[in-house]
PADO-658713 format. One line per 10 residues: number of its first residue (from 1); for each residue x, y, z of N, C-alpha, C. Coordinates in Angstrom, 2 decimals. Each point is the difference from the previous one (the first is absolute). Example, Ala and Ser with C-alpha at 12.3 -4.5 7.8 and 13.67 -1.06 7.14 Angstrom:
BEGIN
1) 13.19:-5.69:7.80:-0.89:1.19:0.00:0.90:1.20:0.00; -0.35:1.05:-0.72:0.82:1.19:0.06:-0.77:1.09:0.73
***
This chain:
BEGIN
1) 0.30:11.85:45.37:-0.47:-1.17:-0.73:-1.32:0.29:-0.71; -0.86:0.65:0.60:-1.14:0.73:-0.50:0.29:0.70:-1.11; 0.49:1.00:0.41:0.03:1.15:-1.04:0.67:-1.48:-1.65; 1.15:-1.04:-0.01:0.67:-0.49:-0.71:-1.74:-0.32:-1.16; -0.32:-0.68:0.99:-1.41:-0.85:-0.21:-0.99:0.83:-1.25; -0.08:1.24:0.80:-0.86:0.87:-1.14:0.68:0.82:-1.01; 1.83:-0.12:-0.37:0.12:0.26:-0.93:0.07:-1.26:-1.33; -0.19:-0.90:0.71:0.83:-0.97:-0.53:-1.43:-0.15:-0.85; -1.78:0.24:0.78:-1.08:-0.28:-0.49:0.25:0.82:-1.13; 0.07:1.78:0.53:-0.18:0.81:-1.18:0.30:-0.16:-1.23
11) 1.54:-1.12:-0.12:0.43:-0.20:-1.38:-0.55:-0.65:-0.38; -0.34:-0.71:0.59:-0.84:-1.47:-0.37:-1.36:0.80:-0.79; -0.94:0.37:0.40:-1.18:0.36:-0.96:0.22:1.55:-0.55; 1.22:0.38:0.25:0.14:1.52:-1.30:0.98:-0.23:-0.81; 0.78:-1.20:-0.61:0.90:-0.76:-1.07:-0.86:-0.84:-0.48; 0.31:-0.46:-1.17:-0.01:-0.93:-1.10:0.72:-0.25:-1.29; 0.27:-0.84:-0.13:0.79:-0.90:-0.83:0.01:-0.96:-0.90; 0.55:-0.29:-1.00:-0.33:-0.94:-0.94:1.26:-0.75:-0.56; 0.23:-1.24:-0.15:1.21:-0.68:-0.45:-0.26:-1.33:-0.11; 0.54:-0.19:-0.98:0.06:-1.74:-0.42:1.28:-0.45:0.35
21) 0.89:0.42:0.75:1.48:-0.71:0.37:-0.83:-0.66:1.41; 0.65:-1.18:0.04:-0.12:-0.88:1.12:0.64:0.03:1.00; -0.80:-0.30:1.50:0.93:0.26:0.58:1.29:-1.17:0.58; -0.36:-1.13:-0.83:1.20:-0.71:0.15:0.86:0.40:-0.98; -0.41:1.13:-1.17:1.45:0.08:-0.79:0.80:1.24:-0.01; 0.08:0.35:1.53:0.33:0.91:0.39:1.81:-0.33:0.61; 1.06:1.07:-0.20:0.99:0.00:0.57:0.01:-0.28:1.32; -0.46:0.25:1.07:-0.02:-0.36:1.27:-1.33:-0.48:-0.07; 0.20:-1.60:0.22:-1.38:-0.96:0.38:-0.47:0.09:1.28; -1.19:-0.08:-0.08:-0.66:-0.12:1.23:-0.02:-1.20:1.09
31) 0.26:-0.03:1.26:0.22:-1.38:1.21:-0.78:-1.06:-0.82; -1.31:0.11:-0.35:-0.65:-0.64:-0.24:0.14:-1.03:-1.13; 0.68:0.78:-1.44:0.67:-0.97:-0.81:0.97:-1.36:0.73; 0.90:0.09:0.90:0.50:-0.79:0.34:-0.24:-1.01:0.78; -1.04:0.23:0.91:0.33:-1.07:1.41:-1.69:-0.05:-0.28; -0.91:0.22:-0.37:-1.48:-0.33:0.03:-0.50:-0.67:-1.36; -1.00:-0.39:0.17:-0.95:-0.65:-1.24:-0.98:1.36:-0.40; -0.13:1.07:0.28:-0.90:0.84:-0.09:0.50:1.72:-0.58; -0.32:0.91:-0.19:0.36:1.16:0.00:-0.95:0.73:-0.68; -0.42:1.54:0.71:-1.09:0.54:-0.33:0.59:1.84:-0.02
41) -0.46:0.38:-0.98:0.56:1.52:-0.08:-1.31:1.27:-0.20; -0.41:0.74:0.67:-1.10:0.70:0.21:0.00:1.17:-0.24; -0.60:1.12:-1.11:-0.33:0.84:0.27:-1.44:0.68:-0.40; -0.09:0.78:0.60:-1.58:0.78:0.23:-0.11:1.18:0.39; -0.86:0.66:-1.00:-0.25:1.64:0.11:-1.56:0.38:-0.31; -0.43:1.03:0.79:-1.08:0.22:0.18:0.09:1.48:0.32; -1.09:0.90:-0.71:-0.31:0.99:0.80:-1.19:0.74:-0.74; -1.10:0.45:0.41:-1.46:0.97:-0.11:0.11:1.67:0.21; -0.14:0.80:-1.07:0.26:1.21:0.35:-1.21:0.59:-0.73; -0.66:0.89:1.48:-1.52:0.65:-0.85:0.15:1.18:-0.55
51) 0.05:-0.15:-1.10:-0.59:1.43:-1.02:-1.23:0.14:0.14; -0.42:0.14:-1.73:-1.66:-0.19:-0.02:-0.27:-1.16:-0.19; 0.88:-1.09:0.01:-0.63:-1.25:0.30:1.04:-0.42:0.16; 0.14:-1.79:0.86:0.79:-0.65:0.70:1.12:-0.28:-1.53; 0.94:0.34:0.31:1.32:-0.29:-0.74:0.81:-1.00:0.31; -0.09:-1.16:0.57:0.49:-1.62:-0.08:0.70:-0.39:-0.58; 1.17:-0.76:0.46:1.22:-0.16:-0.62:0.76:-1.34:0.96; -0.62:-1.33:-0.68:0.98:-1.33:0.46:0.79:-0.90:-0.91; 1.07:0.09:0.85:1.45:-1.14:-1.01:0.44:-0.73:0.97; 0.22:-0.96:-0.53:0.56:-1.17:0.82:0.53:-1.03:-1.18
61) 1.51:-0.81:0.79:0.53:-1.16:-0.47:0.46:-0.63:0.79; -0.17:-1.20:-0.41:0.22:-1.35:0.65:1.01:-1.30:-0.78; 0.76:0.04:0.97:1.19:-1.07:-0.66:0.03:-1.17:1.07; -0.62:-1.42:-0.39:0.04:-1.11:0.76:1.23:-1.17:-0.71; 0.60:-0.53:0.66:0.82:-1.11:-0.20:0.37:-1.03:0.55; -0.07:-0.93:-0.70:-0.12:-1.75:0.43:1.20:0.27:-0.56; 1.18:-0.63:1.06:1.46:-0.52:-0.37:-0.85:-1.72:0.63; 1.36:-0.94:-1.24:-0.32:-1.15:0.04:1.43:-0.85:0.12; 0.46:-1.13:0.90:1.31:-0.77:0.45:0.62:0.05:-1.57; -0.53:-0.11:-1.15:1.11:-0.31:-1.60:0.54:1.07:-0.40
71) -0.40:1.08:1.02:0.01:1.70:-0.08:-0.23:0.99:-1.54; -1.38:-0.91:-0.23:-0.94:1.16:-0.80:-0.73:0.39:0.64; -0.76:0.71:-1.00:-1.05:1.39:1.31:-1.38:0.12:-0.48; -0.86:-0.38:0.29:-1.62:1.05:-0.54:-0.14:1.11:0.51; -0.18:1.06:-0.72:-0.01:1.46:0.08:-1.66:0.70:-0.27; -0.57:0.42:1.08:-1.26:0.68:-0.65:0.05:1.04:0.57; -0.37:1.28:-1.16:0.46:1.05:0.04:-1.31:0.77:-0.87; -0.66:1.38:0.80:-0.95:0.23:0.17:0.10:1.72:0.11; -0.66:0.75:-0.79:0.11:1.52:0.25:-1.63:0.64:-0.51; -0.73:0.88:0.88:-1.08:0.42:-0.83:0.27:1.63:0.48
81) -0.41:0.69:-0.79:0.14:1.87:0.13:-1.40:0.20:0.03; -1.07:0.50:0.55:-1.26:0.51:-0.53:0.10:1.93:1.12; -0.79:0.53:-0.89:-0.31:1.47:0.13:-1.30:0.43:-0.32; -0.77:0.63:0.71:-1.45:0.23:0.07:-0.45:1.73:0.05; -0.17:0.48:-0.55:-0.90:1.73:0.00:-1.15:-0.43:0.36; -1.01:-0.35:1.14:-1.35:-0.38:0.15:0.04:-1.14:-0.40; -1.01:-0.16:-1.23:-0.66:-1.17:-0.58:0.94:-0.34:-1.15; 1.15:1.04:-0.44:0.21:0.30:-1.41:1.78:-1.09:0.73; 0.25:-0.52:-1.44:0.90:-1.12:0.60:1.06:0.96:-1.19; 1.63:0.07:0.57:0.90:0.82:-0.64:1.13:-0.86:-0.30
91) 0.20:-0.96:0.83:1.03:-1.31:-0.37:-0.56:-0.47:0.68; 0.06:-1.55:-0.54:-0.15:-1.59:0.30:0.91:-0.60:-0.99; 1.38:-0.50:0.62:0.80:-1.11:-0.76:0.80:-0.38:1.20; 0.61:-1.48:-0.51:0.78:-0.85:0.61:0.29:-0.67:-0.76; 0.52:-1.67:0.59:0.11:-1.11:-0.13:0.01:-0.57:0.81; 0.70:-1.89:-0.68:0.20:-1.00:1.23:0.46:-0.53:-0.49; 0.96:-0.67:0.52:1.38:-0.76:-0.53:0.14:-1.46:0.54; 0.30:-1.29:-0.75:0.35:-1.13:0.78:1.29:-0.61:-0.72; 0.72:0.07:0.26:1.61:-0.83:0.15:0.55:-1.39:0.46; 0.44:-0.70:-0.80:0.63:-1.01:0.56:1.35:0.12:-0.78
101) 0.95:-0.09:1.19:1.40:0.27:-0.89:1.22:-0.55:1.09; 1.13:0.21:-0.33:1.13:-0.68:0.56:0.34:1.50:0.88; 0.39:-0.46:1.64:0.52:0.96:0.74:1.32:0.29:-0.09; 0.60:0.53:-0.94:1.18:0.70:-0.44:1.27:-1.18:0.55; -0.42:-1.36:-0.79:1.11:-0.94:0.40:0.83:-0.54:-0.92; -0.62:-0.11:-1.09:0.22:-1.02:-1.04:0.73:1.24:-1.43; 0.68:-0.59:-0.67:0.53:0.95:-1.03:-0.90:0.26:-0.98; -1.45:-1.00:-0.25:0.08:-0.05:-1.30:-1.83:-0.70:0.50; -0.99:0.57:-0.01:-1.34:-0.20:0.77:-1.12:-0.01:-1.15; -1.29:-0.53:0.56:-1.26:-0.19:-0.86:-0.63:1.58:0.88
111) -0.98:0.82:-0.53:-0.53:1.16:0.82:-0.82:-0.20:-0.93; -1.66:-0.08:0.87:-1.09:-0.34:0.06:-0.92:0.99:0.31; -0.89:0.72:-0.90:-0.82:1.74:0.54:-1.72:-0.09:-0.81; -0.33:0.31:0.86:-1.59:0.50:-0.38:-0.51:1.17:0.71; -0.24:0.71:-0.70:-0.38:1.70:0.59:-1.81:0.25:-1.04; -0.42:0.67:1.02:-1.03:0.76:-0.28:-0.36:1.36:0.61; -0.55:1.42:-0.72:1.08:0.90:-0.40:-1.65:1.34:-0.80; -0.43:0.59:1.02:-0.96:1.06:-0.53:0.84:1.65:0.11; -0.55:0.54:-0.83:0.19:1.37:0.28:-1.39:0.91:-0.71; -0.69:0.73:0.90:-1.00:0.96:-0.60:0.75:0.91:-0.39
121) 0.61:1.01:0.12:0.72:1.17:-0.39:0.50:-0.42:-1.87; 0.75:-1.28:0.27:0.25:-0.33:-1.34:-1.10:-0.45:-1.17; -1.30:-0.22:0.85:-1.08:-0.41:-0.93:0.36:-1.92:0.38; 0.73:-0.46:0.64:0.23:-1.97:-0.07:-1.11:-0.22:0.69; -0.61:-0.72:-0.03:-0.91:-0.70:0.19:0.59:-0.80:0.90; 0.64:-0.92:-0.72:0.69:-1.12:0.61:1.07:-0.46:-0.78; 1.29:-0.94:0.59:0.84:-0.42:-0.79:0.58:-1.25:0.22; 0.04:-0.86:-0.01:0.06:-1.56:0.19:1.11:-0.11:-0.21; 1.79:-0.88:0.71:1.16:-0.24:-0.84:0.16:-1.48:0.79; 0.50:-0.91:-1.20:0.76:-1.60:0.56:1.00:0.07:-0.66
131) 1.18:-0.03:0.78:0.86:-0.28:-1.08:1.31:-0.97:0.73; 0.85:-0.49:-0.83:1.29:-0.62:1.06:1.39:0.22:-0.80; 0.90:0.42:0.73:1.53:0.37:-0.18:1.09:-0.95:0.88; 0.91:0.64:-0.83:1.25:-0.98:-0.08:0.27:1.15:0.86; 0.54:0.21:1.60:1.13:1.08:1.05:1.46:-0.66:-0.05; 1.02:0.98:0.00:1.48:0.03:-0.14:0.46:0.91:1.25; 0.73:-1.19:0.30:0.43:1.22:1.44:1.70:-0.16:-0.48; 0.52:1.80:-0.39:1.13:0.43:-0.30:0.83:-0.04:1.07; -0.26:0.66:1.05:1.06:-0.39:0.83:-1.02:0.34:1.54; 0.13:-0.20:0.99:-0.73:-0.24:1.36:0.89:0.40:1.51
141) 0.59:1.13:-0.18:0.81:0.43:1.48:-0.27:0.29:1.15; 0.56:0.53:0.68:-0.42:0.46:1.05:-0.81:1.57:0.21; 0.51:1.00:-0.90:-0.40:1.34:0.16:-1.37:-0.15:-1.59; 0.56:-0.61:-0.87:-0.88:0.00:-1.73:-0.57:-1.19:-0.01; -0.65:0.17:-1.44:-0.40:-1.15:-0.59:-0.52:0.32:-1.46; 0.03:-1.20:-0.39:-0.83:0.48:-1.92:-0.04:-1.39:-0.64; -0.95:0.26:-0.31:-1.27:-1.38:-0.64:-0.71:1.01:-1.10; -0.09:-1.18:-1.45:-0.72:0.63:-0.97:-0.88:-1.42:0.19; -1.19:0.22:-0.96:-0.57:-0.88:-0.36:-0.33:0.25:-1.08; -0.71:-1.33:-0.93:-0.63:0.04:-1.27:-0.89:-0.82:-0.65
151) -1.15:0.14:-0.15:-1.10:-1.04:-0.53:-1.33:0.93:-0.93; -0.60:-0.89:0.60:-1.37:0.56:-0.70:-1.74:0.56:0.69; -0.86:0.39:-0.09:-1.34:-0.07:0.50:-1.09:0.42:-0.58; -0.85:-0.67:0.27:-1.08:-0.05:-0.91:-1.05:1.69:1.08; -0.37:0.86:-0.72:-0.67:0.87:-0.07:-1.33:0.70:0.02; -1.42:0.00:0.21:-0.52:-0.03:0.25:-0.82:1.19:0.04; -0.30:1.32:-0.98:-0.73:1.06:0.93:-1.50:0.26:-0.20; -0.15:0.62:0.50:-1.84:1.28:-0.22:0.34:1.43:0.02; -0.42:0.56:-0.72:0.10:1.70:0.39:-1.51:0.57:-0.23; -0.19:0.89:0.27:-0.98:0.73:0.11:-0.06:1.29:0.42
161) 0.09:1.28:-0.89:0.20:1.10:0.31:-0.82:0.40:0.15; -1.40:-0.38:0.53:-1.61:0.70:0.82:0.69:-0.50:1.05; 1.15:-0.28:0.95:-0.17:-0.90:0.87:0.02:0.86:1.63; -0.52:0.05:1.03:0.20:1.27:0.40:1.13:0.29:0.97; 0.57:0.90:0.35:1.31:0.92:0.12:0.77:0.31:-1.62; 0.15:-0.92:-0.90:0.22:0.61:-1.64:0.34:1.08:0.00; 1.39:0.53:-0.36:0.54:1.05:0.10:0.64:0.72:-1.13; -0.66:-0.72:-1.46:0.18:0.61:-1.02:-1.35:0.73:-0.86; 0.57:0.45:-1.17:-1.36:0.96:-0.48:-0.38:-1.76:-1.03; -1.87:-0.16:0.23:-0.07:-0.93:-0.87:-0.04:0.00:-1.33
171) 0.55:-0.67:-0.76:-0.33:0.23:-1.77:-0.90:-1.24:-0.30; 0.23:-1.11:-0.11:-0.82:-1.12:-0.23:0.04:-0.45:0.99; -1.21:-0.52:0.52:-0.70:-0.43:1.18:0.10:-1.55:0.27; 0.10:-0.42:-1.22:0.01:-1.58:-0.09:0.87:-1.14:1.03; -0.15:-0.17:0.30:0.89:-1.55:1.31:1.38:-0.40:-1.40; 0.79:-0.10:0.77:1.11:-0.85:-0.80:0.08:-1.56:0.85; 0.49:-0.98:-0.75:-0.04:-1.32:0.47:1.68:-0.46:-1.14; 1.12:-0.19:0.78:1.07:-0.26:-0.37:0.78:-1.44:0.74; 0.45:-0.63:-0.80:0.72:-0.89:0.73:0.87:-0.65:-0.94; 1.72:-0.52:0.84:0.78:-0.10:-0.96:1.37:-0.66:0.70
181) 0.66:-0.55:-0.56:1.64:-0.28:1.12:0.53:0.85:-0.25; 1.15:0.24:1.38:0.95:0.97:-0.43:1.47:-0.87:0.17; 1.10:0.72:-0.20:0.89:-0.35:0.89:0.71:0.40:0.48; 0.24:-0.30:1.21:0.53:1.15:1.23:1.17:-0.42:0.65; 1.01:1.07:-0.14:1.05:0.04:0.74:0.34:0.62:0.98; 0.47:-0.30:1.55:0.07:0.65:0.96:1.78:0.30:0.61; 0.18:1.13:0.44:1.26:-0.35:0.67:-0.36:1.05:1.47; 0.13:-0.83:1.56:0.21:0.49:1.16:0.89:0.53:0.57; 0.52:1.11:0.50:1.48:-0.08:0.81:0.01:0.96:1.31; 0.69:-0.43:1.07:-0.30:0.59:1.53:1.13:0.14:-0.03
191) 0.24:0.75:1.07:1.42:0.22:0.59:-0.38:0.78:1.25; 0.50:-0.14:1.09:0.61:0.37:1.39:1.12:1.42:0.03; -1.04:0.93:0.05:0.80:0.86:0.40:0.49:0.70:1.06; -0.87:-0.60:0.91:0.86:0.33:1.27:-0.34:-0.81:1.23; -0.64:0.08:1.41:0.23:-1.03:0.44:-1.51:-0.28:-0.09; -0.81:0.86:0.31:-1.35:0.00:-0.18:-0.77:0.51:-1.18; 0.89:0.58:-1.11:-0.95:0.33:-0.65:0.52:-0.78:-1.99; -0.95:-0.27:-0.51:0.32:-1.08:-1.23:-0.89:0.61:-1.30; 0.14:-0.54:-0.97:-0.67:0.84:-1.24:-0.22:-1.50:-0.49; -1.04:-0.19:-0.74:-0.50:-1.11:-1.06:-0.66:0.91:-1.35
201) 0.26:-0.89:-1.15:-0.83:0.54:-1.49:-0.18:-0.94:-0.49; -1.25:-0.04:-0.60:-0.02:-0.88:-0.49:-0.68:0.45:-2.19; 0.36:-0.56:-0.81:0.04:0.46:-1.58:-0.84:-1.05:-0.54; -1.28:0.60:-0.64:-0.56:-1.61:-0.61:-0.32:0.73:-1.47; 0.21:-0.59:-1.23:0.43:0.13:-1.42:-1.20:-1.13:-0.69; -0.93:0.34:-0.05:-1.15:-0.70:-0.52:-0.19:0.33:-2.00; 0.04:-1.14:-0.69:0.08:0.13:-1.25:-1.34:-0.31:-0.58; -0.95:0.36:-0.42:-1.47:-0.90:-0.78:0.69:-1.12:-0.97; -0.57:-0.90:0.04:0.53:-1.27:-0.78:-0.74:0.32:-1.40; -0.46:0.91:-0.30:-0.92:0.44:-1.86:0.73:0.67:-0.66
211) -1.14:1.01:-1.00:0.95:0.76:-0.64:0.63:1.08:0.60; -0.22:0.33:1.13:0.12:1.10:0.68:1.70:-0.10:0.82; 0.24:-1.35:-0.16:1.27:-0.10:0.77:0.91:0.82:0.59; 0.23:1.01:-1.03:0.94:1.21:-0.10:-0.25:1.41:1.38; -1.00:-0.04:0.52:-0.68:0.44:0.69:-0.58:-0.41:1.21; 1.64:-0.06:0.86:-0.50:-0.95:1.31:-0.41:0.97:1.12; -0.24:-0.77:1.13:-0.47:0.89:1.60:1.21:0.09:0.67; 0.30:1.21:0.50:1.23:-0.24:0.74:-0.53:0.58:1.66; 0.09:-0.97:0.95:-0.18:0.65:0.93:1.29:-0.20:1.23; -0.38:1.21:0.75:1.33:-0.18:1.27:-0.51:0.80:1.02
221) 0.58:-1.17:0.81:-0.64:0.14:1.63:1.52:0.22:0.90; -0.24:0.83:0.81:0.73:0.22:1.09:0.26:0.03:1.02; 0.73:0.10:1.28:-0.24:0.01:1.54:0.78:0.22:0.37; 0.13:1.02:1.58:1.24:0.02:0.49:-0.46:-0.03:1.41; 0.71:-0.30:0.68:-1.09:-0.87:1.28:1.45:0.25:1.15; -0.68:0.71:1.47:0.97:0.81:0.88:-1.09:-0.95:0.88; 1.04:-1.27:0.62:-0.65:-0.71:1.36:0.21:0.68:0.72; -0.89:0.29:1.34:-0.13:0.39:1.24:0.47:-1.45:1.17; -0.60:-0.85:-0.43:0.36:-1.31:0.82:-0.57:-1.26:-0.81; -0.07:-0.80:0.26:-0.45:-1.64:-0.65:-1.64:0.13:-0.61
231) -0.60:1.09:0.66:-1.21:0.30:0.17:-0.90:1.10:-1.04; 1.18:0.84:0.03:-0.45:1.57:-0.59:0.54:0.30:-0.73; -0.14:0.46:-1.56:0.90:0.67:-0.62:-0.75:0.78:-1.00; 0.63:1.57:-0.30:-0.43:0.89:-1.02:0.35:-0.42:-0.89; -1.20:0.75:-1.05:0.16:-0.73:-1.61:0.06:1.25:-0.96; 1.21:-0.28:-1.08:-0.49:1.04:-1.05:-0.10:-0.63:-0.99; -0.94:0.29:-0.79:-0.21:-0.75:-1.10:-0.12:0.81:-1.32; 0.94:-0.82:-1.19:-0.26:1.14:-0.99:-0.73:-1.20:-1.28; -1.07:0.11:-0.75:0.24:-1.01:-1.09:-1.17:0.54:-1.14; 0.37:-0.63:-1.31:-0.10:0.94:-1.02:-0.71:-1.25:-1.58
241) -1.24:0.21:-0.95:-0.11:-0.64:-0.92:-0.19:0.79:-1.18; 0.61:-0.88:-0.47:0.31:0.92:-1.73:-0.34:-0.85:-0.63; -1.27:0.20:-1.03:-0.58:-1.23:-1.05:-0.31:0.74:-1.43; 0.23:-0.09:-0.75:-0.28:0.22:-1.55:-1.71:-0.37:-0.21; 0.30:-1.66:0.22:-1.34:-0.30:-0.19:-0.83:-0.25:0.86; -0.71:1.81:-0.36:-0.92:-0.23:1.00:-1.94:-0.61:-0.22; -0.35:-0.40:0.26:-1.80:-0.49:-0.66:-0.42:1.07:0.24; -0.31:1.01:0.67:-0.87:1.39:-0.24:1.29:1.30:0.15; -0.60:0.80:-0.57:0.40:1.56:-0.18:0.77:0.10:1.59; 0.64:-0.36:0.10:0.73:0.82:1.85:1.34:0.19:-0.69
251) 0.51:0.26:1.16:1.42:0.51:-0.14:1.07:-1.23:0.35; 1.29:0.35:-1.35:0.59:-1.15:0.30:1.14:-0.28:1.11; -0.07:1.14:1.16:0.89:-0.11:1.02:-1.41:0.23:1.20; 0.69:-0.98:1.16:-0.21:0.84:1.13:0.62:-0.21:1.11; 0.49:0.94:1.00:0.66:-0.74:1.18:-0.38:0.34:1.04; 0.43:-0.75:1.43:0.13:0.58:0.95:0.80:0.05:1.56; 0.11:1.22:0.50:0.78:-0.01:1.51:-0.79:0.18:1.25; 0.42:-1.11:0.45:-0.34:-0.14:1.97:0.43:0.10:0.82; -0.66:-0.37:0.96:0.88:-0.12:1.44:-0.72:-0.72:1.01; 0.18:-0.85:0.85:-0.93:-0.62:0.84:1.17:-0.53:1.21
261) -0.41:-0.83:0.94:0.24:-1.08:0.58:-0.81:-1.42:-0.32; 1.04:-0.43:0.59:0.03:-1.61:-0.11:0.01:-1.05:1.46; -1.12:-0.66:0.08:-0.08:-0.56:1.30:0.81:-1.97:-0.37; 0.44:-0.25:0.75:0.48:-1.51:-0.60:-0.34:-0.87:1.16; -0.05:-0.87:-0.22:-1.04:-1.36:1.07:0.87:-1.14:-0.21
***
């Protein structure tokens, strides 16, 4: 039981992970969706390695949920990455997410989102989104599922390529200040592939509402998630953004692959 204990720690602070799929919109739901008012999904990574100076490295996300008797849901959903060489900061980004939306009942739903949204590496400052969509649930089984949605949100950024971790060469130094609607289309889909283990993706198709229309964000998030019990489960995560328009000189792809565990409450 010991020995279980300290592997189970080791993964815990030498993994990390990143994903915007929920964990209620997952092929195999968690106890907690059903029979409670509550549900909480945890992960956390940590670890200090001395070179010539302390090399620091914490990620963590947090998925809280209010299920409610008309069976919609408030969703707050929470991820920060930071990385440290000494004093010298190498990433700092996250977000935080708040949701109010229909718990996969209704054919045809209001979905309700406000996110706020930094990345140093990218030069963001910060990024502000409100927006509200029309969700379509295609069909709802036992092993799948698939829901698109479609609306709008209002936008919000800062950039600043002095900003520090900044991971491009600078050309103009100047702050950008952008803001604009877009409109965004989403489609989700899970499926059950075996008894414990399930895949979710999720596709979001963001358009600028200007002249730029032609030149949307495409991003996609992934997961494939191997329960251990009600409690524990490994995570792989793959997810990926591709933007044309970008406000400073970076690159218009970037992605990435993980692996973690997942604690559920």
């Amino acid at each position: 039981m010991l020995g279980r204990f300290f592997l189970v720690f080791f993964l815990l602070v030498s993994s990390n992970f990143e994903s915007q799929i929920l964990t209620v919109d997952r092929s195999i739901k968690q106890d907690t969706t059903r029979d409670h008012k509550y549900g909480l999904a945890l992960n956390i990574s940590f670890s200090n390695n001395k070179q010539r100076k302390n090399l620091i490295d914490f990620s963590s996300r947090i998925e809280f949920d209010r299920f409610f008797k008309n069976k919609y849901l408030f969703v707050f959903l929470g991820k920060t990455d930071v990385t440290y060489n000494g004093k010298t900061v190498l990433q700092n980004n996250g977000y935080f997410q708040l949701r109010f939306r229909d718990n996969d009942s209704r054919k045809v739903s209001i979905d309700l989102v406000a996110q706020g949204q930094w990345n140093g590496i990218q030069g963001m400052e910060h990024r502000v989104i409100a927006g509200v969509h029309m969700r379509n649930m295609w069909f709802e089984k036992k092993k799948s599922d698939l829901y698109t949605t479609i609306g709008t949100f209002y936008e919000n950024e800062q950039w600043n390529p002095l900003i520090s971790g900044y991971a491009f060469l600078v050309g103009d130094s100047s702050k950008v200040y952008r803001s604009m609607f877009r409109l965004n289309t989403t489609a989700k889909f899970s499926i059950k592939l075996g008894k414990n283990i399930d895949f979710s993706g999720m596709s979001y198709l963001q358009f600028p509402m200007n002249s730029h229309f032609t030149t949307p964000r495409w991003v996609f998030d992934s997961q494939m998630q191997f329960n251990v019990n009600k409690n524990l489960s490994f995570v792989i995560n793959y997810n990926h953004n591709y933007d044309l328009y970008r406000p400073l000189p970076i690159d218009y792809y970037f992605y990435s692959i993980s692996t973690g565990i997942q604690l559920k409450f």
